[in-house]
C-alpha positions as CSV (number, residue, x, y, z in Angstrom):
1,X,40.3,164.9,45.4
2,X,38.7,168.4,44.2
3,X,40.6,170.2,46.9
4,X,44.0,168.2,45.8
5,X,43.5,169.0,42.1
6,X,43.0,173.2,43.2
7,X,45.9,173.4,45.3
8,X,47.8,171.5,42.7
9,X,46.4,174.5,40.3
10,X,47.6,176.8,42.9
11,X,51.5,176.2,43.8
12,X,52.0,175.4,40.1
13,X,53.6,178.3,38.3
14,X,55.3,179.3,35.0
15,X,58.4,181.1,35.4
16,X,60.4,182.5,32.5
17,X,63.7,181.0,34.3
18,X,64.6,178.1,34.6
19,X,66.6,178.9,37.6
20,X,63.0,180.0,39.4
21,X,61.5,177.2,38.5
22,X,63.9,174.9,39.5
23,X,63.8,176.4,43.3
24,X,60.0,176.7,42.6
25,X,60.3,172.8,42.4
26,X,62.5,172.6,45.0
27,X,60.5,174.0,47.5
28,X,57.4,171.8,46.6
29,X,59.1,168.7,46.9
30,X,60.7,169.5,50.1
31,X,57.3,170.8,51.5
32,X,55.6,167.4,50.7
33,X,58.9,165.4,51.6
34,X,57.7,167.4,55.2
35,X,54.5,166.7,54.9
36,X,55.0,162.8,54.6
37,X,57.6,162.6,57.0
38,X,55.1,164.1,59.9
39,X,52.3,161.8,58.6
40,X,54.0,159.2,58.6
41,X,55.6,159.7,62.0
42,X,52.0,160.1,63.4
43,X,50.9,157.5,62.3
């Protein structure tokens, strides 16, 4: 859970834009859409 809560810490950012942080977003969510759909195939 300690590791969770650091990377958390670490891909979250504060951009001025809300353009940037929109795609920031983006990219997170599509990265953990990813990331579910290949566990969840494995397993």
């Amino acid at each position: 859970m300690h590791e969770l809560l650091r990377l958390a810490r670490f891909i979250r950012c504060d951009p001025i834009a809300p353009r940037q942080a929109f795609a920031h977003r983006l990219r997170i969510g599509l990265a953990v859409a990813v990331l579910i759909l290949t566990l969840s195939l494995l397993g």
